[in-house]
C-alpha positions, 0 to 999 in steps of 0.5 A, spaced: 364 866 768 367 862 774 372 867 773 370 873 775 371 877 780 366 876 786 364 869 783 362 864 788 363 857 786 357 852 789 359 848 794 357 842 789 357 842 782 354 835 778 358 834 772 354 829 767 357 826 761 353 822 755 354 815 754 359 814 747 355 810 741 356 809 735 353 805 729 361 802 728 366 801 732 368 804 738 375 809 737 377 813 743 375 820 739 368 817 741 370 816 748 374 823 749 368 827 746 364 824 751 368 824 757 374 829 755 370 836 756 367 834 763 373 832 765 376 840 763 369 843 766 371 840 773 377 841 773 375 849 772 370 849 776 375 845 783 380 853 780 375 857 784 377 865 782 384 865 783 388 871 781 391 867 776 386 866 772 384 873 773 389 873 767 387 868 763 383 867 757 378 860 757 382 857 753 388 858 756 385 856 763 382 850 759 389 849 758 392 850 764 387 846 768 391 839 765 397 841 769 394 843 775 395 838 782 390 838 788 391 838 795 387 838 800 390 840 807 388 838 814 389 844 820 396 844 822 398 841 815 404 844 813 404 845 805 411 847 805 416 848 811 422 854 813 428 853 809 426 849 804 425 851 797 419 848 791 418 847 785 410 849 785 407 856 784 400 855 788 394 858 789 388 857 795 382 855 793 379 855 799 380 855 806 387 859 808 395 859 810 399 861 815 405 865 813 409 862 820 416 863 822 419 858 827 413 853 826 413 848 831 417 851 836 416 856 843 418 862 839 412 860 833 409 866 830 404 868 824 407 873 820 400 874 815 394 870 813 393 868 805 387 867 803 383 864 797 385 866 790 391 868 793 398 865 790 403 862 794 410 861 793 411 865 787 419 867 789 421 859 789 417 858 784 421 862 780 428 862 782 428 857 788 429 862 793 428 858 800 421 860 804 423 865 809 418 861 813 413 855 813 406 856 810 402 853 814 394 850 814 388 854 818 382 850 818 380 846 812 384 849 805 385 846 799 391 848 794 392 847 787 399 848 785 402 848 778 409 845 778 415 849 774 417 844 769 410 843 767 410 851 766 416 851 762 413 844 757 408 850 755 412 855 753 413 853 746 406 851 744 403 857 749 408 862 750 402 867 751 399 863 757 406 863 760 407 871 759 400 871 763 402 866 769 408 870 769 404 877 769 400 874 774 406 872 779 410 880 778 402 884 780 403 879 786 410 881 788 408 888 786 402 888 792 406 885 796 412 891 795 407 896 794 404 893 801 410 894 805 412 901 803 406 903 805 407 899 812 415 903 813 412 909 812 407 908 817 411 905 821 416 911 819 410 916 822 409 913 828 416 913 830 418 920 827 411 924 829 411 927 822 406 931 819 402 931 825 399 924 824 400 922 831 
């Protein structure tokens, strides 16, 4: 399974397809039952192991797959920047991003590093909120993303498939919150001396 936890996906993966015959003439079902699986199968394994398919179902990752968008970033690429907001939930197949505030300027800073299997932009891809900073490519990185009205598209045919993407996005918020409490209290004991820590 190319979605569990701790899989490594091969670098290169050769996808094969047989060539469609037939005694009569050709129709596309003849066509799609060649080509289409092959087609779903790379697109599942380009997925790598992101947390959001941690979530899924085969089918629904089957599913999903069609919606996807590659990206293949550059160092320095920046996928979004400060201030703006998208329509993209995405997640880091390989490489990582810089969570960067005031990019490009004297006064740059990285705030944190995400890295694969991570998702990337969850708030604006619920709510719009602007990026409180630009994320930024370290190295060779690529994301794919799943934009916001593709997602709503599914909810009618696929509505589990949506209530697991929407899971998925709120135990990544919650890390995050469950982080950060953490870092104030720490931050709360450095400052304060309590309980002997330091």
């Amino acid at each position: 399974d190319p979605f569990r936890p701790g899989y490594s996906v091969p670098e290169r993966i050769l996808v094969c397809v047989a060539w469609p015959y037939a005694n009569g003439s050709l129709h596309i079902g003849q066509f799609a039952g060649a080509y289409l699986p092959a087609d779903i199968f790379a697109r599942y394994q380009r997925a790598g192991d992101p947390r959001l398919a941690r979530e899924l179902s085969d089918d629904e990752v089957r599913v999903l797959a069609d919606h996807l968008v590659f990206r293949d970033l550059k160092p320095g690429d920046v996928l979004v920047a400060e201030g703006t907001s998208d329509n993209h939930l995405y997640v880091i197949v390989h490489g990582a991003l810089g969570v960067v505030r005031s990019h490009g300027k004297s006064e740059s800073t990285t705030l944190f590093t995400l890295g694969a299997g991570d998702l990337v932009g969850e708030l604006s891809f619920l709510d719009e909120t602007p990026h409180y900073a630009a994320l930024v490519s370290i190295g060779e990185t690529r994301v794919f993303g799943l934009e916001r009205e593709k997602l709503e598209e599914l909810l009618l045919a696929h509505p589990r498939l949506v209530y697991h993407v929407m899971r998925a996005i709120i135990r990544t918020v919650h890390e995050i919150q469950r982080r950060i409490s953490m870092h104030s209290v720490e931050l709360a004991n450095y400052i304060y001396k309590q309980h002997g820590r330091y």
